[in-house]
C-alpha positions as a Markdown table, in Angstrom:
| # | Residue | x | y | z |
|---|---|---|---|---|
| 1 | Unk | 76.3 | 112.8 | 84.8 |
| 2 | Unk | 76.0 | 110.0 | 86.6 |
| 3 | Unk | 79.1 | 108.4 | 88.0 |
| 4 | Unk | 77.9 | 105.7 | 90.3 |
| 5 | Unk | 78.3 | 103.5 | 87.2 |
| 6 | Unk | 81.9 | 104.1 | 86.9 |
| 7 | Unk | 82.6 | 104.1 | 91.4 |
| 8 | Unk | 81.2 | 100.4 | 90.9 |
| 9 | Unk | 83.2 | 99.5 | 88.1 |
| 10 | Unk | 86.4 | 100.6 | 89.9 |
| 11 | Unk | 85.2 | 98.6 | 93.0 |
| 12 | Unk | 85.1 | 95.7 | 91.3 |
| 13 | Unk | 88.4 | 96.5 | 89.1 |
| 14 | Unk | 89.7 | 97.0 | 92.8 |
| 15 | Unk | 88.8 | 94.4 | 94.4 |
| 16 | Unk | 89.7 | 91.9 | 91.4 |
| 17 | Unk | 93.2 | 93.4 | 91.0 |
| 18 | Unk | 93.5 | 93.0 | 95.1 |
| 19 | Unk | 92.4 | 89.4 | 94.3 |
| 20 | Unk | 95.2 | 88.8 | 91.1 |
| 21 | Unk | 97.6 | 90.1 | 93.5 |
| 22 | Unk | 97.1 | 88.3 | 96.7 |
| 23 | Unk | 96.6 | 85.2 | 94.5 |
| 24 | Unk | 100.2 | 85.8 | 92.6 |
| 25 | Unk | 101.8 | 86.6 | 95.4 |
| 26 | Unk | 100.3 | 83.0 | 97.3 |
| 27 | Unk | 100.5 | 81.1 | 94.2 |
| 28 | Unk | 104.9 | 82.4 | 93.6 |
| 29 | Unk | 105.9 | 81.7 | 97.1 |
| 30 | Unk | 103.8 | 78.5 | 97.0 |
| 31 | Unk | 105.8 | 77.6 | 93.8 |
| 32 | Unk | 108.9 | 78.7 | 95.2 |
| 33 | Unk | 109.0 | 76.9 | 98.1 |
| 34 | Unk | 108.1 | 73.9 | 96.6 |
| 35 | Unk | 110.7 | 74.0 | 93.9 |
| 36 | Unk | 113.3 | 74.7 | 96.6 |
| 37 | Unk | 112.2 | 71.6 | 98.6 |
| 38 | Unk | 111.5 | 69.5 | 95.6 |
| 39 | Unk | 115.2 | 70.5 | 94.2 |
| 40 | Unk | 116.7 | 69.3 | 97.5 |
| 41 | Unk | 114.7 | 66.2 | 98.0 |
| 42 | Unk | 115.9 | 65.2 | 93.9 |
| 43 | Unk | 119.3 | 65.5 | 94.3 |
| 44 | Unk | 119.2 | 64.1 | 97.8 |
| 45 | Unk | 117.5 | 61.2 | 95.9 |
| 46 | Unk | 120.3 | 61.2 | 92.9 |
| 47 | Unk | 122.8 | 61.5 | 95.7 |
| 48 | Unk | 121.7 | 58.1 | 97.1 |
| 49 | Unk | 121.2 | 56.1 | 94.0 |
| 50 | Unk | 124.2 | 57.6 | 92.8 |
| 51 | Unk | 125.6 | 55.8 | 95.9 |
| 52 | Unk | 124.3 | 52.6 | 95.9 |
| 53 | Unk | 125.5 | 52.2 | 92.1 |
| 54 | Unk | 128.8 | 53.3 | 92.6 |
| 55 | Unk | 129.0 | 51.1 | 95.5 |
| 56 | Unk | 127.5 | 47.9 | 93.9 |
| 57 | Unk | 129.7 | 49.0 | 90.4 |
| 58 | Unk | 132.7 | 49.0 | 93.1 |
| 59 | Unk | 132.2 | 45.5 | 93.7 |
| 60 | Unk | 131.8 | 44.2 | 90.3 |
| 61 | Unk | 135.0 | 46.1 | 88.9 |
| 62 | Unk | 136.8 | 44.9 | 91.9 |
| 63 | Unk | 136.5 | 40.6 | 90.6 |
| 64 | Unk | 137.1 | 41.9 | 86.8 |
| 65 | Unk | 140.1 | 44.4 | 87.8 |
| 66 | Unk | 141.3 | 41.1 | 89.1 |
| 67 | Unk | 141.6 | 39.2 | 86.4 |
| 68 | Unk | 142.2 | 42.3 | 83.7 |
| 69 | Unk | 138.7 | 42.2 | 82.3 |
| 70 | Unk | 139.6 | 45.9 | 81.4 |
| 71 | Unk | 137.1 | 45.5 | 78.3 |
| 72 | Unk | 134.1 | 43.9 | 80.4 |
| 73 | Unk | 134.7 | 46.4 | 82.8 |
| 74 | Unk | 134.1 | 49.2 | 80.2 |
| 75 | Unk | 131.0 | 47.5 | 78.5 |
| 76 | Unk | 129.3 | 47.4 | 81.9 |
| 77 | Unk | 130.3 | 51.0 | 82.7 |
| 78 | Unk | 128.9 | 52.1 | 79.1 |
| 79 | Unk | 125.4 | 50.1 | 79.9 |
| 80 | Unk | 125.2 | 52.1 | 82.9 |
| 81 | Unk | 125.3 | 54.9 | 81.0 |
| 82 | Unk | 123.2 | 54.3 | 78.4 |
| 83 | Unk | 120.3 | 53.5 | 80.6 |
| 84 | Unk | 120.9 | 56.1 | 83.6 |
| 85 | Unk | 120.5 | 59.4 | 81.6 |
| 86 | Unk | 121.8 | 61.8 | 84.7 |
| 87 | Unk | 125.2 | 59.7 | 84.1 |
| 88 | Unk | 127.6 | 61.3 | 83.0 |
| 89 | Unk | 130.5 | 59.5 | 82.6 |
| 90 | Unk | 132.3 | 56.5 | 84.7 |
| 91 | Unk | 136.2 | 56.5 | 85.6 |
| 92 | Unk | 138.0 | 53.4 | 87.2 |
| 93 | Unk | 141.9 | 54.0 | 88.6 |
| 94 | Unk | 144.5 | 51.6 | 89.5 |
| 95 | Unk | 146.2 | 52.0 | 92.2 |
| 96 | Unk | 149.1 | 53.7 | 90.1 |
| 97 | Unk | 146.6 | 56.6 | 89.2 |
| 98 | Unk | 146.1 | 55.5 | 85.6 |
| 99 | Unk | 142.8 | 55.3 | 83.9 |
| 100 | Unk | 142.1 | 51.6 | 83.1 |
| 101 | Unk | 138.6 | 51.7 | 82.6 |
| 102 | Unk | 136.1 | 55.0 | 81.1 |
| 103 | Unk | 133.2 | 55.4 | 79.2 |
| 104 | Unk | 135.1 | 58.5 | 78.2 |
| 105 | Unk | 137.8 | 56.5 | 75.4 |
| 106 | Unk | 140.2 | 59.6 | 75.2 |
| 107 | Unk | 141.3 | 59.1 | 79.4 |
| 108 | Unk | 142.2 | 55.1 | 78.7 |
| 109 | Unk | 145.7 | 54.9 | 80.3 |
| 110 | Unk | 146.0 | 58.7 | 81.4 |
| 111 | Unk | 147.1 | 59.2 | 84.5 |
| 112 | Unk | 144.6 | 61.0 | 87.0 |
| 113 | Unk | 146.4 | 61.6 | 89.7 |
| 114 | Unk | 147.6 | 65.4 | 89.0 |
| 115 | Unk | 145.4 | 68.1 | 90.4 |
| 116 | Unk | 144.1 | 68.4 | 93.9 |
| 117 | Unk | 140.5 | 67.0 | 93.3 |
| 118 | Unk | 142.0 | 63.7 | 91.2 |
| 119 | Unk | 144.3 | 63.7 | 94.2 |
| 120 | Unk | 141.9 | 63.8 | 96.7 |
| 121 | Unk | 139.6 | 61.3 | 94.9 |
| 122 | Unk | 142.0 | 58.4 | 94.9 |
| 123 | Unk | 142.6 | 58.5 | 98.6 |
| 124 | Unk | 139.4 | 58.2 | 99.7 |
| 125 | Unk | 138.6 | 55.5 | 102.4 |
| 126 | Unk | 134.8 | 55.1 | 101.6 |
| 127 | Unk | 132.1 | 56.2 | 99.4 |
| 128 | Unk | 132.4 | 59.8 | 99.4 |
| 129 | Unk | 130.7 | 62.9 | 97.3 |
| 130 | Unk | 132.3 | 65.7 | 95.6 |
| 131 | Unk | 131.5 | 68.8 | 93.8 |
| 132 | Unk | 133.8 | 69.0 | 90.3 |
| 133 | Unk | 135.2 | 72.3 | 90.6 |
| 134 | Unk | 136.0 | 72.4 | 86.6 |
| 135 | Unk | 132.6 | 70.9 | 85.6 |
| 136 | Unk | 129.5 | 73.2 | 86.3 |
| 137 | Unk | 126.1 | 71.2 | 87.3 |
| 138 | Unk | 128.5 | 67.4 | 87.8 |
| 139 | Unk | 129.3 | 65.6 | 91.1 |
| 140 | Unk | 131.2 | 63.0 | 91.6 |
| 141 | Unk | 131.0 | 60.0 | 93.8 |
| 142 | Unk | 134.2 | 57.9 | 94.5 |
| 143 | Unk | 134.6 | 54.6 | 95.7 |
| 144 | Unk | 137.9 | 52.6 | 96.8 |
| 145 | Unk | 137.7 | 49.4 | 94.7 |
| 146 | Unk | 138.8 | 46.0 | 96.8 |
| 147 | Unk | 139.4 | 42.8 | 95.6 |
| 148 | Unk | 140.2 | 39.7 | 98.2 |
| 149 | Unk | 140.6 | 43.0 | 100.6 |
| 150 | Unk | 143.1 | 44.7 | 99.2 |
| 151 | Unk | 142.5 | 47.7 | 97.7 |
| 152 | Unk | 143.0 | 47.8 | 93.7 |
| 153 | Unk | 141.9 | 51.1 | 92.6 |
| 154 | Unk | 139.5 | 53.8 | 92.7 |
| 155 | Unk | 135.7 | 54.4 | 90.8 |
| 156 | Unk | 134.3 | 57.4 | 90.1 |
| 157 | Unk | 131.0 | 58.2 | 88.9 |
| 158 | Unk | 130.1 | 61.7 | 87.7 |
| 159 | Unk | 126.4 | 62.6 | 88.0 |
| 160 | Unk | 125.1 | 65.8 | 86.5 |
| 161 | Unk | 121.5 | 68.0 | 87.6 |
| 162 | Unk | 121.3 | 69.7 | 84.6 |
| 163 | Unk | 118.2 | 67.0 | 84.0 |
| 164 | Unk | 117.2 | 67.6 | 87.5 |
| 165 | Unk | 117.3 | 71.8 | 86.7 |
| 166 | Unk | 115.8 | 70.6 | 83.2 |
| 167 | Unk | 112.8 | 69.0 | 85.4 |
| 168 | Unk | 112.2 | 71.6 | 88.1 |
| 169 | Unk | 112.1 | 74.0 | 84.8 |
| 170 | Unk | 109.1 | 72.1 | 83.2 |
| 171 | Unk | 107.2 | 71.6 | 86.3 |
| 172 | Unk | 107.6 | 75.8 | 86.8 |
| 173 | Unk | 106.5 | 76.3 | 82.9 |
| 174 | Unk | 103.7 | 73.6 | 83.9 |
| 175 | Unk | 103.0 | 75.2 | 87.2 |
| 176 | Unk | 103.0 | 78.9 | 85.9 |
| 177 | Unk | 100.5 | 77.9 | 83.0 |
| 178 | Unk | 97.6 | 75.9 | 85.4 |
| 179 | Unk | 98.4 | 78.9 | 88.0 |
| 180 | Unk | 97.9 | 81.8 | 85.0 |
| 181 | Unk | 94.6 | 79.7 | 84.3 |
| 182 | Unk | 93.6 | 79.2 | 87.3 |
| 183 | Unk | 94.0 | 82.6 | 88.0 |
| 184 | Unk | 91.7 | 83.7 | 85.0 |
| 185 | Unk | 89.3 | 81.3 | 85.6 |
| 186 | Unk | 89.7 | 82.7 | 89.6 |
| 187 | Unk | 88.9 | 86.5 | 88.5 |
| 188 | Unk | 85.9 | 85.6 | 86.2 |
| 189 | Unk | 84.4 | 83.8 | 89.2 |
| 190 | Unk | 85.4 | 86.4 | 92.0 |
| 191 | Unk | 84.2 | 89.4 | 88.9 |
| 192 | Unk | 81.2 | 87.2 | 89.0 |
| 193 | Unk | 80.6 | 86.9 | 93.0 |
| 194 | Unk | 81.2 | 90.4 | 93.1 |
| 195 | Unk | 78.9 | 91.6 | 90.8 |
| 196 | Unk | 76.1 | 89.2 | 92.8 |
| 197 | Unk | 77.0 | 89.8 | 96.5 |
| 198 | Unk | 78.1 | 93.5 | 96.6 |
| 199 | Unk | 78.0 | 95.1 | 93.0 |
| 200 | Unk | 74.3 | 94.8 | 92.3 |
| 201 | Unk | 73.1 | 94.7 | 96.1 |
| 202 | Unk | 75.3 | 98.3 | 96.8 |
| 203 | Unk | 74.0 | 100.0 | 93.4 |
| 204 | Unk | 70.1 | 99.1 | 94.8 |
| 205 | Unk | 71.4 | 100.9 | 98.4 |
| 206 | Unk | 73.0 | 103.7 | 96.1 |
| 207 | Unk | 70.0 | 104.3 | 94.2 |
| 208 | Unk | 67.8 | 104.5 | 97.3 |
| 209 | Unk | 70.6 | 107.1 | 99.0 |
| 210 | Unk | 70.3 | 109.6 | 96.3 |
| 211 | Unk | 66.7 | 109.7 | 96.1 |
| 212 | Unk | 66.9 | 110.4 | 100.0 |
| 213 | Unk | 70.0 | 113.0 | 99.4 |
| 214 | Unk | 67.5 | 114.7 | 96.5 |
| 215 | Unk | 64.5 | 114.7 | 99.2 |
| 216 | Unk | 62.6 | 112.2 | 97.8 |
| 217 | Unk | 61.7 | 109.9 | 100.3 |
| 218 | Unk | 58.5 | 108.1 | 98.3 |
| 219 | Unk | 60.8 | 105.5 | 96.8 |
| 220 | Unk | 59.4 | 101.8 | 97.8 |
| 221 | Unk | 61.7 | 99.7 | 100.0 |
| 222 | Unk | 64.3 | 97.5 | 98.8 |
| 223 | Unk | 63.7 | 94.6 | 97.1 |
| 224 | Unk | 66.5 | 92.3 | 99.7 |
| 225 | Unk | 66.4 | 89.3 | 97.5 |
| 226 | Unk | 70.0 | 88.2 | 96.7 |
| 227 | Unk | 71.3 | 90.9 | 99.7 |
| 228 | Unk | 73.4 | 89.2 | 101.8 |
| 229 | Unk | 75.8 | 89.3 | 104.3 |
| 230 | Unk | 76.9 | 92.5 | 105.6 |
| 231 | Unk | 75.2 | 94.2 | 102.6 |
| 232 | Unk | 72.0 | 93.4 | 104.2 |
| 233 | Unk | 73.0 | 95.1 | 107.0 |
| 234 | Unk | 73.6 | 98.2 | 105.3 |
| 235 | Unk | 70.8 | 97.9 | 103.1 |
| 236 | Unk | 68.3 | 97.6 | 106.4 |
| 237 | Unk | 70.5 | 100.3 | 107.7 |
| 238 | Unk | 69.5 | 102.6 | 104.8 |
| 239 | Unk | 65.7 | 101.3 | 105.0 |
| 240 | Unk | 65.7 | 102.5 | 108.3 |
| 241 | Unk | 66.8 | 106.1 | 107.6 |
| 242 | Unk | 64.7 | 106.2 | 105.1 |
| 243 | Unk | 61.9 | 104.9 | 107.6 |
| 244 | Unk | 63.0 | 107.6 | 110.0 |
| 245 | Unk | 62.5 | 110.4 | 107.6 |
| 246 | Unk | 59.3 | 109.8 | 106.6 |
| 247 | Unk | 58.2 | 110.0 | 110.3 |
| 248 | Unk | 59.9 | 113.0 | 110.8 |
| 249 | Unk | 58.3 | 114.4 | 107.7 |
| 250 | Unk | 54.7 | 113.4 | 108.2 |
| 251 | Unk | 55.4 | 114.8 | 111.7 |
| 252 | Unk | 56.9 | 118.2 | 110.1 |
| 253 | Unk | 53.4 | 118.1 | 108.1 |
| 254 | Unk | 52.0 | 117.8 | 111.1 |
| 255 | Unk | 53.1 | 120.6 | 113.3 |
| 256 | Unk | 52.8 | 123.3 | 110.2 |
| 257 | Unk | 49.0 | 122.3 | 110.3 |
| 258 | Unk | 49.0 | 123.5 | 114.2 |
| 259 | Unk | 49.7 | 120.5 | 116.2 |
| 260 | Unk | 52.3 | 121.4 | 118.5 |
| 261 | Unk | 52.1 | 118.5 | 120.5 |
| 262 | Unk | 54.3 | 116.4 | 118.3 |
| 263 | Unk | 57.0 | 114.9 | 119.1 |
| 264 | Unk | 59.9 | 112.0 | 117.7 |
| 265 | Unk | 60.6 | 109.5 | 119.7 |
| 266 | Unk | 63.9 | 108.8 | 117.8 |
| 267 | Unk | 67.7 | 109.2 | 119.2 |
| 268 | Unk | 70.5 | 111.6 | 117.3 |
| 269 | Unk | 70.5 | 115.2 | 116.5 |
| 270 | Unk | 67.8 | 114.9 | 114.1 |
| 271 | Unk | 65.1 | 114.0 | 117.0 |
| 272 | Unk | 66.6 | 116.3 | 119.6 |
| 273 | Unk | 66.6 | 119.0 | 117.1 |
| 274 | Unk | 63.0 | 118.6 | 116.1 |
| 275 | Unk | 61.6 | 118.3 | 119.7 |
| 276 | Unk | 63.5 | 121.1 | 120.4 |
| 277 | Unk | 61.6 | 123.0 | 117.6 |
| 278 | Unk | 58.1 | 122.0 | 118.6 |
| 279 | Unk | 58.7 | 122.9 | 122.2 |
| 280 | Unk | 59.7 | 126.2 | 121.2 |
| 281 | Unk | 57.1 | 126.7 | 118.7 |
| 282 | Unk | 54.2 | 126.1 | 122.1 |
| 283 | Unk | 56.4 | 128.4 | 124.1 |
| 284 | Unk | 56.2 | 131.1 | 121.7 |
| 285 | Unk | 52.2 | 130.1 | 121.2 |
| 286 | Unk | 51.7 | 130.2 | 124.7 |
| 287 | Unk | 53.5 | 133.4 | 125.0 |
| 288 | Unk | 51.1 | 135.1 | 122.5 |
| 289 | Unk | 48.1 | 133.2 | 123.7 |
| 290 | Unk | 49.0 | 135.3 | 126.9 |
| 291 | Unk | 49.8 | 138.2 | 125.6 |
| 292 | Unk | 46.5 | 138.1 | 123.2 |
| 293 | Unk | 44.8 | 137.8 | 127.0 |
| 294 | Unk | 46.2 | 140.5 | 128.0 |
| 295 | Unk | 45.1 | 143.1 | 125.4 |
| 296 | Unk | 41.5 | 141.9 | 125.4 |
| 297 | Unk | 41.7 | 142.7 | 129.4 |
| 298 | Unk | 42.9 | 145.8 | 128.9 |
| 299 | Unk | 41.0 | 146.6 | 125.7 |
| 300 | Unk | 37.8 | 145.4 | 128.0 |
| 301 | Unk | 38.8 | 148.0 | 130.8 |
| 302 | Unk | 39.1 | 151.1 | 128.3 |
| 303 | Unk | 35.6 | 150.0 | 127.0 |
| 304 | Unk | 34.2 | 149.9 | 130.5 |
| 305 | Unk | 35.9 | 153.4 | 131.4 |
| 306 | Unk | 34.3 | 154.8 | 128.1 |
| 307 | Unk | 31.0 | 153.5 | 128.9 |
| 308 | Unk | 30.9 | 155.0 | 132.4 |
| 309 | Unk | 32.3 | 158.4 | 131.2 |
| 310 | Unk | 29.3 | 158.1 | 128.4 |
| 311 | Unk | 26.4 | 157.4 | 131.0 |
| 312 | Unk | 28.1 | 160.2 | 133.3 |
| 313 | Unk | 27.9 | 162.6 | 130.0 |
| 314 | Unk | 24.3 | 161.7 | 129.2 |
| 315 | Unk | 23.2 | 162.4 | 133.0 |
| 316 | Unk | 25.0 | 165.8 | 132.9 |
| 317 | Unk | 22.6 | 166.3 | 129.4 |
| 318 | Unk | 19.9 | 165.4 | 131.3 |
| 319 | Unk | 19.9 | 168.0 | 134.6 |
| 320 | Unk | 21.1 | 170.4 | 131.7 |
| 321 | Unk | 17.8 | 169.6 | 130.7 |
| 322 | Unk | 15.8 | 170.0 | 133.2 |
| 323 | Unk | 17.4 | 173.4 | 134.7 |
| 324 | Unk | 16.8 | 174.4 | 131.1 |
| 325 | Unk | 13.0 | 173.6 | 131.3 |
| 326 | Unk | 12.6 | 175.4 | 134.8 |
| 327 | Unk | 14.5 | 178.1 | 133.8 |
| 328 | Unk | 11.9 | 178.8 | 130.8 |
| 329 | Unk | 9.0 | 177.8 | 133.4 |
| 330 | Unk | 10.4 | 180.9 | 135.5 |
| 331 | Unk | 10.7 | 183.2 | 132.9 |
| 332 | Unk | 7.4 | 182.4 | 131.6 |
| 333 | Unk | 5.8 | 182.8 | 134.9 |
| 334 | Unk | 7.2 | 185.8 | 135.5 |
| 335 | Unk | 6.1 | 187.4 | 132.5 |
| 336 | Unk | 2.5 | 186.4 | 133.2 |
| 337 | Unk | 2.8 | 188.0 | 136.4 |
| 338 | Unk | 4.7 | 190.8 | 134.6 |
| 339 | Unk | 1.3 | 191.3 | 132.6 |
């Protein structure tokens, strides 16, 4: 079965989760950070308007404490509210520590001047900012009130950043969504690119690496359109070898045909290993050449030796011969003379 298929696939399942989480990771500390220094630089921005209002409010309550315009003095305080939604509520003291003046009806003539934070609220010199320890998410600012420059009393503003908190909120829902599409629309672009830069080029440069592990070196060359990068590289890399091969082949063909001369001019193992071979193989020819040599010599000297022992035999016949032939002279004479 082929699995090359499903190597790619995780490649790419790889790669695009490596992506998703280098992205998420980039994309919550970019968010994070910019909450955090958005949060501060909002309430440093309520802090000051919440300052310059308190401070101009000061003023105004100052003439109208004057001249007991308690009611005026609470209509402006409940405009202010109306049309500052991070307002909370608006408290002015006399100097006796009762509420004259609130947007909040049920403190009109309470005294205020009981606990340590009311305490320390009505003896400030200046504008001054304070947590409220009882109130989650308010702050107050408190301002001496002065009239003809005598002091008269004491405002106080509470501001809450639960609208702040409300905003950061949206802009993270906000932010979250066009990150979690961004994101999507990221992978199927990077799922894309992958497919076209290293997917489709590395399947080509697979397919071409089995048919050279299988022996099969006839398969044509890549086609490198769209190969880029360092996948050309590897694919020229893999041409190469396959280049290589076929030398070595065709020189293998070669030197079984009975050319011994061959050799690769080539660097690695592969080359060494092969020159080594043919070098080896005219050794060993030599050697037999040689030896062949040496047996027809010696085959020629027995032959020679035989011949001479043959002629020596036939002259031997030959005087056998002739003693025969004057021995049967001799006898014959002799019985002639016998007669």
């Amino acid at each position: 079965m082929d699995t090359s298929f499903f190597k790619l696939s995780s490649i790419k399942r790889l790669v695009t989760g490596y992506f998703l989480g280098i992205m998420i990771i980039v994309g919550g500390t970019v968010i994070t950070i910019t909450l955090v220094i958005s949060y501060g630089k909002l309430i440093e921005g309520q802090k000051n308007k919440a300052r310059i209002v308190s401070s101009n409010m000061a003023l105004t309550c100052g003439d109208l404490m004057m001249v007991g315009e308690w009611d005026r003095i609470m209509e402006i305080l409940g405009g202010i509210k109306k049309s500052d939604i991070e307002m909370q509520y608006a408290i002015v003291i006399g100097s006796d520590g009762r509420c004259v003046a609130s947007t909040e009806s049920e403190l009109k003539d309470t005294f205020l001047n009981k606990t340590e934070f009311e305490k320390k609220t009505i003896e400030v010199k200046e504008n001054s900012y304070f947590f409220h320890p009882d109130i989650k998410d308010i702050f107050e600012m408190a301002v001496p009130v002065y009239s003809a420059g005598e002091r008269i009393g004491t405002l106080r503003m509470g501001y809450g950043t639960k609208y702040i908190k409300t905003m950061i909120m949206k802009t993270v829902l906000n932010a979250s969504i066009i990150t979690i599409f961004a994101l999507l629309v990221g992978s199927i672009l990077n799922y894309l690119i992958i497919q076209k830069i290293i997917i489709i080029p590395l399947s080509k440069i697979m397919e071409l690496s089995k048919r050279i592990t299988e022996g099969d070196l006839s398969h044509e060359i890549l086609d490198m359109h769209g190969i880029k990068y360092e996948m050309r590289d590897l694919a020229y890399s893999f041409m190469g070898l396959q280049q290589s091969l076929i030398k070595v082949a065709m020189q293998a063909n070669i030197v079984a045909a009975g050319d011994l001369s061959q050799t690769i001019e080539l660097k690695g193992d592969l080359a060494e290993g092969f020159n080594k071979m043919t070098k080896s193989l005219r050794s060993m020819t030599k050697q037999l050449q040689e030896g062949i040599l040496n047996i027809s010599s010696f085959s020629n000297e027995i032959m020679s030796s035989a011949e001479e022992q043959s002629a020596g035999a036939t002259e031997q016949a030959t005087a056998l011969s002739e003693i025969s032939a004057t021995i049967e002279g001799l006898s014959n004479t002799a019985g002639q003379i016998a007669e």
